[in-house]
TORKOL-4160 file (C-alpha; in steps of 0.2 Angstrom, whole numbers, padded with zeros to 4 digits, m for minus):
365
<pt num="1" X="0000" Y="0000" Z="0000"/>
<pt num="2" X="0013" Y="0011" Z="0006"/>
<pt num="3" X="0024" Y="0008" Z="m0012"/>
<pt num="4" X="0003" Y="0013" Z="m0019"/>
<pt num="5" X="0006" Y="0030" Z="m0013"/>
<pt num="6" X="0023" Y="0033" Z="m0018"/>
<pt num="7" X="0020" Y="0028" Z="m0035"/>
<pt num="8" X="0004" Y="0041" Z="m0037"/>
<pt num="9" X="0015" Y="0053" Z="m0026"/>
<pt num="10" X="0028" Y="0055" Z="m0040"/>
<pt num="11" X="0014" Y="0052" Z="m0054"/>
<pt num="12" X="0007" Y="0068" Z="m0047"/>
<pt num="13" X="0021" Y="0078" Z="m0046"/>
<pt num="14" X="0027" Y="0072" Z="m0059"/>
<pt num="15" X="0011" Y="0078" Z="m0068"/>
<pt num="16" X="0009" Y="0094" Z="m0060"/>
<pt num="17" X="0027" Y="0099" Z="m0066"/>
<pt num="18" X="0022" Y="0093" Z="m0086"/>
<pt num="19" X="0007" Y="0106" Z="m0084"/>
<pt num="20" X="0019" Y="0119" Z="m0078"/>
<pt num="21" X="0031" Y="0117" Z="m0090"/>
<pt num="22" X="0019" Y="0117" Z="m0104"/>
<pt num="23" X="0007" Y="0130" Z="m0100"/>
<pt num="24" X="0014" Y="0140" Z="m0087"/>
<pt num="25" X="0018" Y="0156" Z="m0100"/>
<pt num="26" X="0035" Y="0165" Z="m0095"/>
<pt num="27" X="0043" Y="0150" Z="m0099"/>
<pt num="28" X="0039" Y="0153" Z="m0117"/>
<pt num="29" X="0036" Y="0143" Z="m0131"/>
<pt num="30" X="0041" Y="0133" Z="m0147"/>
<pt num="31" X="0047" Y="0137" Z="m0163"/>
<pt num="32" X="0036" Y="0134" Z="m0178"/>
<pt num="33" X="0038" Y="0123" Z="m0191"/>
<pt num="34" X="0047" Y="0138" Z="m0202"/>
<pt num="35" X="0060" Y="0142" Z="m0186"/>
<pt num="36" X="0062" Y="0123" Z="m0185"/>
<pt num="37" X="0068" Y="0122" Z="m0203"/>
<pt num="38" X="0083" Y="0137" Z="m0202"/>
<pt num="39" X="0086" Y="0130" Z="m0183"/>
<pt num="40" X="0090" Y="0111" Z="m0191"/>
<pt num="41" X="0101" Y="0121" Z="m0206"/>
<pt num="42" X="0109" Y="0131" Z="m0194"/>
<pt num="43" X="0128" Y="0129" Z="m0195"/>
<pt num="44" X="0127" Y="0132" Z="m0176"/>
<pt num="45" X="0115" Y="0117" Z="m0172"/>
<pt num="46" X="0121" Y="0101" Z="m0169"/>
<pt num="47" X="0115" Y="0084" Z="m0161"/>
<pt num="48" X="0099" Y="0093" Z="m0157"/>
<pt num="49" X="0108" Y="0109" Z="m0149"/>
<pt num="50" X="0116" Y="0128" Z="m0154"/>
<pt num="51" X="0134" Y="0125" Z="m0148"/>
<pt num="52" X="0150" Y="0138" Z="m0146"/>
<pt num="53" X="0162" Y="0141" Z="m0159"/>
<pt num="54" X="0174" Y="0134" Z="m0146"/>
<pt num="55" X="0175" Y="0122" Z="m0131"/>
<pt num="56" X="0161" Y="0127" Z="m0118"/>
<pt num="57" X="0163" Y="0114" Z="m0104"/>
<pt num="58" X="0149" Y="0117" Z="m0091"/>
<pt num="59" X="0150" Y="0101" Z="m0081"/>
<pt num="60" X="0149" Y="0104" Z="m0063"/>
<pt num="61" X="0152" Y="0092" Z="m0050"/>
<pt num="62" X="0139" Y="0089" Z="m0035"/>
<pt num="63" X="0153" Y="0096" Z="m0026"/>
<pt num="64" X="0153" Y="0113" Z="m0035"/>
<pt num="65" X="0134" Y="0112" Z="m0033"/>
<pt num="66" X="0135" Y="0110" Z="m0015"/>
<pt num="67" X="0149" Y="0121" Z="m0013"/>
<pt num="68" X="0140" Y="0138" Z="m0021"/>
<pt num="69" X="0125" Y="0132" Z="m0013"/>
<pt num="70" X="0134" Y="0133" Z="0005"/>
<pt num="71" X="0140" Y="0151" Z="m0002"/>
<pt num="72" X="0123" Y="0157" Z="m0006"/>
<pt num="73" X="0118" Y="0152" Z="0012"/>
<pt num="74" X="0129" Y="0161" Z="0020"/>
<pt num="75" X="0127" Y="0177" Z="0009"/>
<pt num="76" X="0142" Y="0187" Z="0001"/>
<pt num="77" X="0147" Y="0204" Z="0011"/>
<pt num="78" X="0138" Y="0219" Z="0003"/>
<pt num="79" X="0130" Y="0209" Z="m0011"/>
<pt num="80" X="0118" Y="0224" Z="m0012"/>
<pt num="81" X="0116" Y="0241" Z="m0008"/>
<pt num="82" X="0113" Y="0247" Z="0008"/>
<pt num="83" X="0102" Y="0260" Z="0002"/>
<pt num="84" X="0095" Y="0269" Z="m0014"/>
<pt num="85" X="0105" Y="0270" Z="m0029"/>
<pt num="86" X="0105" Y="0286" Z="m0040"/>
<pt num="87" X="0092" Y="0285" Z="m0055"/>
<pt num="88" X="0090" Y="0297" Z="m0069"/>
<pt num="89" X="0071" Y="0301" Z="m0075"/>
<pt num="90" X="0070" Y="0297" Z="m0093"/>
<pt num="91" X="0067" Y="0315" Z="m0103"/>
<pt num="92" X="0057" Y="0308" Z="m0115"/>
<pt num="93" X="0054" Y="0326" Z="m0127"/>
<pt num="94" X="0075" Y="0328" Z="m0125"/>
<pt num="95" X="0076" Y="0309" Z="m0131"/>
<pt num="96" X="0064" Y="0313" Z="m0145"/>
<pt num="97" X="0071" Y="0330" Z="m0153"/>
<pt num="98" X="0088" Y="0328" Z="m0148"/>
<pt num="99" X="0097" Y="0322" Z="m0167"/>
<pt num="100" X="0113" Y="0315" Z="m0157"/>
<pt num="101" X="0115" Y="0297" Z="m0157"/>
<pt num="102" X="0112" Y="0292" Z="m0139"/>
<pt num="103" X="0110" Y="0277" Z="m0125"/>
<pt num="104" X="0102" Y="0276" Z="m0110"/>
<pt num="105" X="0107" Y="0261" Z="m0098"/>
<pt num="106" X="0092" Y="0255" Z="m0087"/>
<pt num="107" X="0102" Y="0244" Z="m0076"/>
<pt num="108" X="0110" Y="0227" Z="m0079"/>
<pt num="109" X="0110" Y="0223" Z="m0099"/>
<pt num="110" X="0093" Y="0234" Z="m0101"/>
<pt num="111" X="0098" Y="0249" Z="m0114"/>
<pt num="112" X="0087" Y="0262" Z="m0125"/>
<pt num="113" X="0096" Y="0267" Z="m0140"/>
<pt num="114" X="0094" Y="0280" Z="m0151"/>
<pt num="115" X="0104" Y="0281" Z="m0167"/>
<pt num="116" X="0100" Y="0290" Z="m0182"/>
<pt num="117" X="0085" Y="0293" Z="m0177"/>
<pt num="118" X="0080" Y="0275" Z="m0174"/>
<pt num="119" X="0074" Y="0269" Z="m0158"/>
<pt num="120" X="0080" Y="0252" Z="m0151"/>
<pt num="121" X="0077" Y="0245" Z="m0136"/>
<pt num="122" X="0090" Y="0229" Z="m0129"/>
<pt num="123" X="0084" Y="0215" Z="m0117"/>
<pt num="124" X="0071" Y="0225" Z="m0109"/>
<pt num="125" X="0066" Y="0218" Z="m0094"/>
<pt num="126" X="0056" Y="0231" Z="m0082"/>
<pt num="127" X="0051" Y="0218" Z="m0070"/>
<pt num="128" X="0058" Y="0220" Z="m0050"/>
<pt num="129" X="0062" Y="0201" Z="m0051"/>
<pt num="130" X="0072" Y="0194" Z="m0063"/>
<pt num="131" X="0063" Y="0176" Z="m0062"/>
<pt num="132" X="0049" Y="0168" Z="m0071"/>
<pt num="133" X="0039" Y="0172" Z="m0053"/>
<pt num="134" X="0034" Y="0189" Z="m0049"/>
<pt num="135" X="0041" Y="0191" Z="m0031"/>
<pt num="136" X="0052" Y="0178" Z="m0033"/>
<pt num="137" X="0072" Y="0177" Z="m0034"/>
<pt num="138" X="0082" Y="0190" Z="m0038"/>
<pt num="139" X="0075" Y="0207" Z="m0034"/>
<pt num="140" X="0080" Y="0223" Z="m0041"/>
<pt num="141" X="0090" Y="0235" Z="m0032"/>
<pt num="142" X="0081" Y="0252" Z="m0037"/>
<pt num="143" X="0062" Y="0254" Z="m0032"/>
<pt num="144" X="0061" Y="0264" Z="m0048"/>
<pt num="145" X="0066" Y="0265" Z="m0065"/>
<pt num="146" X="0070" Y="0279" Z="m0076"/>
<pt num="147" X="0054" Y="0277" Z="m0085"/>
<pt num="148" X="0042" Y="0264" Z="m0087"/>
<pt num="149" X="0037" Y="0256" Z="m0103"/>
<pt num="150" X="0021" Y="0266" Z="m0105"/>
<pt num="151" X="0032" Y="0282" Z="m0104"/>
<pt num="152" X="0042" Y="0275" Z="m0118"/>
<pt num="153" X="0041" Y="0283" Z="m0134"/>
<pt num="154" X="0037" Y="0271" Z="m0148"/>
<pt num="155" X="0050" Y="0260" Z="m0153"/>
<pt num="156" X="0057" Y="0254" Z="m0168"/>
<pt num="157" X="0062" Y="0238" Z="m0163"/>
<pt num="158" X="0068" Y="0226" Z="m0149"/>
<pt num="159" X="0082" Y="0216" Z="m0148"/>
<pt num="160" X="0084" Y="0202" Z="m0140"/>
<pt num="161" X="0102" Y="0193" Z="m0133"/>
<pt num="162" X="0095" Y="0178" Z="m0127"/>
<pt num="163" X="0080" Y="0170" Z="m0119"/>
<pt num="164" X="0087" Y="0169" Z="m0100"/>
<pt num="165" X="0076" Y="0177" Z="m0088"/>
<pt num="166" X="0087" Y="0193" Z="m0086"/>
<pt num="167" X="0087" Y="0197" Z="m0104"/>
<pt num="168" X="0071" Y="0191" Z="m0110"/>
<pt num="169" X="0054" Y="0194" Z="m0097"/>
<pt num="170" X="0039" Y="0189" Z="m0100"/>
<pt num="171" X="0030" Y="0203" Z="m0091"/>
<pt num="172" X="0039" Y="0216" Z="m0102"/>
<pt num="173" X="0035" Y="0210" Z="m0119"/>
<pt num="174" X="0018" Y="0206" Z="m0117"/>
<pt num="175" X="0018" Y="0226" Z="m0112"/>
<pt num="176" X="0030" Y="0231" Z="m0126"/>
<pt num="177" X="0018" Y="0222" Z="m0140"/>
<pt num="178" X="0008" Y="0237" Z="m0143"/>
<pt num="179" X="0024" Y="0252" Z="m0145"/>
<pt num="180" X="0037" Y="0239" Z="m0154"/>
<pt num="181" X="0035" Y="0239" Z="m0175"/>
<pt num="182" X="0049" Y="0224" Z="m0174"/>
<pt num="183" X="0057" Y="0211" Z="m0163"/>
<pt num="184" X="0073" Y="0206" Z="m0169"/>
<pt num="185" X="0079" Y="0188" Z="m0160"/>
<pt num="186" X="0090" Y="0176" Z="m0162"/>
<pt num="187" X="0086" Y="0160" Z="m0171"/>
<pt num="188" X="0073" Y="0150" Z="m0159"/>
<pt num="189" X="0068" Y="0163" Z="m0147"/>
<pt num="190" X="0053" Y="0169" Z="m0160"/>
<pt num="191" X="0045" Y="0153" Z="m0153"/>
<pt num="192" X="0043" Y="0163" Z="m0134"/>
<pt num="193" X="0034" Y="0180" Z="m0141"/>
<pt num="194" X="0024" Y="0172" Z="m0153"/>
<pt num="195" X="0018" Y="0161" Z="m0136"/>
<pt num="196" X="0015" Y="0179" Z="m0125"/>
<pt num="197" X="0006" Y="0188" Z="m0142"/>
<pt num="198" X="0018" Y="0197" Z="m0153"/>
<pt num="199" X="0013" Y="0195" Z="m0170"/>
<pt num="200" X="0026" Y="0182" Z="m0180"/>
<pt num="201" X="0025" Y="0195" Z="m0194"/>
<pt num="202" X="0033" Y="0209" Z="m0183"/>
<pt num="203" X="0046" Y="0196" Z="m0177"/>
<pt num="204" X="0062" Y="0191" Z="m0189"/>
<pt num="205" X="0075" Y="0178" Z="m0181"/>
<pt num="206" X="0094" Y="0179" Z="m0187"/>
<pt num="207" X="0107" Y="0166" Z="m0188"/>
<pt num="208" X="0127" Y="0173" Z="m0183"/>
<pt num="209" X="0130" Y="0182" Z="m0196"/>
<pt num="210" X="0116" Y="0187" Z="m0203"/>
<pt num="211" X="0111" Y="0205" Z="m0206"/>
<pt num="212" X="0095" Y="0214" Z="m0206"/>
<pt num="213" X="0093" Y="0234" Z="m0213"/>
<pt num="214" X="0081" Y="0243" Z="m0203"/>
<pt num="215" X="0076" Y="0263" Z="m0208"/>
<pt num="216" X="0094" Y="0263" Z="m0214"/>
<pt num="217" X="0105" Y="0254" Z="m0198"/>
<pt num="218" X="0111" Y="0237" Z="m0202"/>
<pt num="219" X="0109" Y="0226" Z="m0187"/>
<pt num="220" X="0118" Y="0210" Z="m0188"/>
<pt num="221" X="0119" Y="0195" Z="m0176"/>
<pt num="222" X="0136" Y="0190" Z="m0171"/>
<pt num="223" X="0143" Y="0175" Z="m0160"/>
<pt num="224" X="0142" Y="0175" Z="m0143"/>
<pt num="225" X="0152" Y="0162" Z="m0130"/>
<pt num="226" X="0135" Y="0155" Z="m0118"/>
<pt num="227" X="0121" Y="0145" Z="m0117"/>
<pt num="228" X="0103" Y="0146" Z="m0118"/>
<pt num="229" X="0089" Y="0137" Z="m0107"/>
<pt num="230" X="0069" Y="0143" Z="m0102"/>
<pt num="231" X="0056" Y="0131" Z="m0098"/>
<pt num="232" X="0067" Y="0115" Z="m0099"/>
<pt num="233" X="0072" Y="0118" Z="m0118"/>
<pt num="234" X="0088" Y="0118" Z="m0115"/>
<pt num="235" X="0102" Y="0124" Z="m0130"/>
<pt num="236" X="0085" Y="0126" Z="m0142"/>
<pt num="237" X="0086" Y="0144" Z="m0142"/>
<pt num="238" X="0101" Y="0153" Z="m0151"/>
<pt num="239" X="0112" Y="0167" Z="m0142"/>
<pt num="240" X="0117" Y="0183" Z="m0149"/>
<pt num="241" X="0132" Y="0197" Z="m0145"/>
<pt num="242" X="0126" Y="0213" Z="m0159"/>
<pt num="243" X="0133" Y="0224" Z="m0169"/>
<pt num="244" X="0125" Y="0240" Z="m0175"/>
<pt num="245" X="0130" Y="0249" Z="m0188"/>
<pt num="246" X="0124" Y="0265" Z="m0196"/>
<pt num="247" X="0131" Y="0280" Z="m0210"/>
<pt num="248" X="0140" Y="0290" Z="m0193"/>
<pt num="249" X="0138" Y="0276" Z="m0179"/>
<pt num="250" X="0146" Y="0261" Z="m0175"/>
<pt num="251" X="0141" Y="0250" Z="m0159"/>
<pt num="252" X="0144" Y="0234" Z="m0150"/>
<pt num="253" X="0133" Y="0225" Z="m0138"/>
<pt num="254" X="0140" Y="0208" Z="m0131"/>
<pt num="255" X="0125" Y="0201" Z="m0124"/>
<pt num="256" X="0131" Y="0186" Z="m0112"/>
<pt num="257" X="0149" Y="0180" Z="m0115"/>
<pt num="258" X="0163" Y="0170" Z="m0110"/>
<pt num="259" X="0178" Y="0177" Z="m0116"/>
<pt num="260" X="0184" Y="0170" Z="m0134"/>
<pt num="261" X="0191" Y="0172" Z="m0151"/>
<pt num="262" X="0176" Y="0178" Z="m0158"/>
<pt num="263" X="0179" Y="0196" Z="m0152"/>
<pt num="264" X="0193" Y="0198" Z="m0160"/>
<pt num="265" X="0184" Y="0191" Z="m0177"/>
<pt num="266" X="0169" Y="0202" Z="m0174"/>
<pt num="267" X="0182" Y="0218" Z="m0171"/>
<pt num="268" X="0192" Y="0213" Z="m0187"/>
<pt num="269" X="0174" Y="0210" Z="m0199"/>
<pt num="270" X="0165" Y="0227" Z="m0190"/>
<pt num="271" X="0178" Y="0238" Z="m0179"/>
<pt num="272" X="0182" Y="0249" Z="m0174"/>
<pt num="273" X="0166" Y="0253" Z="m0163"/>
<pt num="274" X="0163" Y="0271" Z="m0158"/>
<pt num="275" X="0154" Y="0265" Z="m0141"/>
<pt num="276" X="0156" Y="0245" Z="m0136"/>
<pt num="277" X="0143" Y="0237" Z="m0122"/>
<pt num="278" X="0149" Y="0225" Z="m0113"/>
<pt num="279" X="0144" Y="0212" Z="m0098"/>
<pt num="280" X="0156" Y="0215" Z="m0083"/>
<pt num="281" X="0145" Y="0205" Z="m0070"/>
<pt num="282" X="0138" Y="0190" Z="m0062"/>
<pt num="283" X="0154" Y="0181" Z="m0064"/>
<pt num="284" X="0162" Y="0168" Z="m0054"/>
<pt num="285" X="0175" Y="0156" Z="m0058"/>
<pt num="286" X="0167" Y="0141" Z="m0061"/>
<pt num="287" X="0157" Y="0149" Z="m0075"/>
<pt num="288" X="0172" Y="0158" Z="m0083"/>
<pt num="289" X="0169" Y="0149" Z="m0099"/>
<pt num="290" X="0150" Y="0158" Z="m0101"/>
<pt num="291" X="0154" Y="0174" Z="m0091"/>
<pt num="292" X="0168" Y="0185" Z="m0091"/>
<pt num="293" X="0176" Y="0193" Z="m0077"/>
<pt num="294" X="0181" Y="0211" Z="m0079"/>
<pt num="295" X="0196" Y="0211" Z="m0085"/>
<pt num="296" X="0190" Y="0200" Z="m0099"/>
<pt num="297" X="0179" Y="0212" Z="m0103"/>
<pt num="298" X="0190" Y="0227" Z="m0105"/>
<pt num="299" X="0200" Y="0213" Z="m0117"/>
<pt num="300" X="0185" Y="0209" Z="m0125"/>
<pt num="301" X="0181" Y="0228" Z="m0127"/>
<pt num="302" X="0199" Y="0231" Z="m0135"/>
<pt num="303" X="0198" Y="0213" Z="m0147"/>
<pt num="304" X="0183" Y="0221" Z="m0154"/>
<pt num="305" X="0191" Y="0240" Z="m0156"/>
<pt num="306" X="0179" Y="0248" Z="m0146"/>
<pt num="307" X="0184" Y="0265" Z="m0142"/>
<pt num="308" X="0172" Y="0269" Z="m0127"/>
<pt num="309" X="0163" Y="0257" Z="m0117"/>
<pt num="310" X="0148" Y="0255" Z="m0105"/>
<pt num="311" X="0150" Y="0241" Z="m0092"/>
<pt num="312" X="0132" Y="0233" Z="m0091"/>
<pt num="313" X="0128" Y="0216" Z="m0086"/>
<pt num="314" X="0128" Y="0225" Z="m0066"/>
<pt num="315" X="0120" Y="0238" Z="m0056"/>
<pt num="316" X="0103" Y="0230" Z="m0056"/>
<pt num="317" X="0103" Y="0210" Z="m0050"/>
<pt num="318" X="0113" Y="0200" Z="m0038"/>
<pt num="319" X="0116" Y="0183" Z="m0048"/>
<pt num="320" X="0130" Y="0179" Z="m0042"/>
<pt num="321" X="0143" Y="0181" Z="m0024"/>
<pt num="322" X="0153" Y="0193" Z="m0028"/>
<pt num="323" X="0149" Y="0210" Z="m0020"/>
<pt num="324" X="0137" Y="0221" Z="m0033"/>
<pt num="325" X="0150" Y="0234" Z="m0032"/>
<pt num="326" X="0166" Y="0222" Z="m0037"/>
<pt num="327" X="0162" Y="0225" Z="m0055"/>
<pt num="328" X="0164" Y="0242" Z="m0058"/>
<pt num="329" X="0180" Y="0242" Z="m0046"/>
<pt num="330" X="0188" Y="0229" Z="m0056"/>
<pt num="331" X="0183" Y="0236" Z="m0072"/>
<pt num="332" X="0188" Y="0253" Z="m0067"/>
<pt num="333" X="0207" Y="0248" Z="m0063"/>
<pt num="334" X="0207" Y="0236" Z="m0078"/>
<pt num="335" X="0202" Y="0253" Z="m0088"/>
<pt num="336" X="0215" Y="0261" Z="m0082"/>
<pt num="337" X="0229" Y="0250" Z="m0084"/>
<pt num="338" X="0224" Y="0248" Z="m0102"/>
<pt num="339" X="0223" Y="0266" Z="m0103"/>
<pt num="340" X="0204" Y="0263" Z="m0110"/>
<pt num="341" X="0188" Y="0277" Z="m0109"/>
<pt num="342" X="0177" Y="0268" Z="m0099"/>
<pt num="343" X="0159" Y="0277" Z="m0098"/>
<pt num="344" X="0150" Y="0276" Z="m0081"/>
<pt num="345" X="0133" Y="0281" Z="m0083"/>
<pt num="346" X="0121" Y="0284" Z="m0067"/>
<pt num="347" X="0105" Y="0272" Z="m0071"/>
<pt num="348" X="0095" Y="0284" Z="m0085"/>
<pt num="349" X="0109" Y="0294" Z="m0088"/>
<pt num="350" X="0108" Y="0300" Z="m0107"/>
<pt num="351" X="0126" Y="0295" Z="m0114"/>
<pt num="352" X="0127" Y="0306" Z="m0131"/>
<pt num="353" X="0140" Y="0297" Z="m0143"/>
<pt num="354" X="0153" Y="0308" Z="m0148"/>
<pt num="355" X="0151" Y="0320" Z="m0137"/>
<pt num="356" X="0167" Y="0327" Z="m0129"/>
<pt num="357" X="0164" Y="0322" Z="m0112"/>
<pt num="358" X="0156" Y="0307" Z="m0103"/>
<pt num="359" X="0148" Y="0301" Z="m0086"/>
<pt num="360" X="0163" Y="0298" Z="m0076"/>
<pt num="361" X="0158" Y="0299" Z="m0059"/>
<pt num="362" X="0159" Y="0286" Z="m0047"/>
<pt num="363" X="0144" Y="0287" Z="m0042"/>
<pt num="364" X="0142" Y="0268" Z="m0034"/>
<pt num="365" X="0156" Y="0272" Z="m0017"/>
């Protein structure tokens, strides 16, 4: 009798997590039969995965499990602030009639761009969790944003890194259907708005590589060392770094990375960049070969010939046990010893590309 229950125990569970899985929408959906087609052709996908230009290992023993597990536990020394952090209200008549090319960081790898005149928006996520459960996991540091998405002007297009729940929310593109003309993804993730109600007609999916012209920008989608994952689908989702190009303009966006050759390759096909945005948190490590630590970035930012660059990828999120400020610190003496510009922006502080001065203060201490 007892084994009886046991049995229809698991069968439960085991059912109830099936129903979640399947239905439960932040963690998105499948590709169509058309995504399905380019994903299999994909030069990228193989044994029924996307896989890195290079070696990727991400093997971690029960050990290392336990190990950050204990870590967790016992909490990291300053892993947030201790009070407010300084946000910027977004100006959105000085975003609209001011002709510079500009970028607004919103914390963590959350940017609003505006370059010759067309308005992008990368990895919006606007939630206070970054989780697939509202009030659950990772909170945000800042009670408010610059601006909320229905203070956004409308927008051009969205583009997305990659489907993990820091880069790609649930809650902010089902709000963002209404303002967005275009969704630009990598290859797979179309699968995930078309679930949450975008239209697939306002939605185009790029391989590495590939290019896509837009009111006169060329966006193309370039590697990235990492990994995708939502709702069990593991590796079925491309990820993406970005480069945007226009007649004046050049920028990078690195999206999630480990450090790798493809930086170099990216600089030497599109470099030099004018303004570069790079991840320089939520590193540890074990997971050096999907996340870089802050030197890698600063590297990463030279490989590619960037001559400015934003550290992003911090500021917002405690994912990992270093301190929230160790980032920036890091990154700032790296800069320094490279003799590099780095660009320190307060949350919603307008950076104007090629302006002859930049947000420098160190605002964070």
């Amino acid at each position: 009798m007892k084994l009886i229950i046991l049995l229809a125990v698991i069968a439960f569970v085991a059912w109830v997590i099936f129903l979640i899985l399947k239905y439960y929408p932040p963690l998105g959906g499948k590709s169509s039969a058309e995504s399905q087609k380019r994903i299999q052709a994909s030069p990228q996908f193989s044994d029924g995965k996307f896989r890195n230009q290079t070696s990727t290992p991400m093997n971690y023993s029960l050990r290392d499990s336990t190990d950050a597990l204990v870590r967790m536990i016992k909490g990291t020394p300053n892993s947030r602030p201790k009070g407010s952090i300084p946000v910027e209200p977004f100006d959105s008549k000085a975003f609209m009639e001011n002709k510079e090319d500009k970028v607004i960081w919103f914390g963590h790898s959350t940017l609003l761009l505006k370059v010759d005149g067309v308005k992008l928006l990368i990895d919006p996520v606007f939630s206070g969790y970054a989780s697939p459960v509202r009030f659950f996991g990772p909170k945000r540091y800042s009670d408010k944003l610059p601006a909320e998405i229905e203070d956004l002007p409308e927008l051009d297009a969205v583009v997305i890194s990659h489907d993990h729940y820091d880069h790609l929310d649930y809650a902010s593109i089902r709000k963002l259907r209404g303002k967005v003309k275009q969704f630009i993804v990598p290859l797979g993730v179309a699968g995930h708005l078309t679930k949450w109600g975008v239209d697939p007609d306002r939605i185009v999916e790029l391989d590495w590589w590939e290019e896509l012209q837009l009111h006169g920008l060329a966006l193309t989608s370039t590697p990235a060392r990492h990994f995708s994952g939502r709702g069990g689908g593991a590796g079925s989702t491309l990820w993406s770094s970005w480069v945007i190009v226009s007649a004046q303009t050049r920028i990078y966006y690195s999206g999630d990375s480990g450090y790798g050759p493809h930086f170099k390759e990216i600089g030497d096909k599109y470099g030099p960049f004018d303004l570069t945005l790079i991840e320089t948190g939520q590193y540890d490590e074990k997971w050096g070969n999907i996340h870089m630590s802050p030197e890698e970035s600063l590297q990463a930012h030279q490989d590619v010939q960037g001559k400015l660059m934003i550290p992003i990828h911090w500021g917002a999120f405690t994912l990992a046990l270093h301190s929230w400020t160790d980032p920036i610190e890091r990154a700032t003496r790296a800069a320094e010893h490279l003799n590099t510009v780095l660009v320190t922006p307060r949350i919603g502080e307008t950076v104007t590309i090629g302006a002859s001065e930049y947000p420098s203060d160190s605002w964070w201490e």
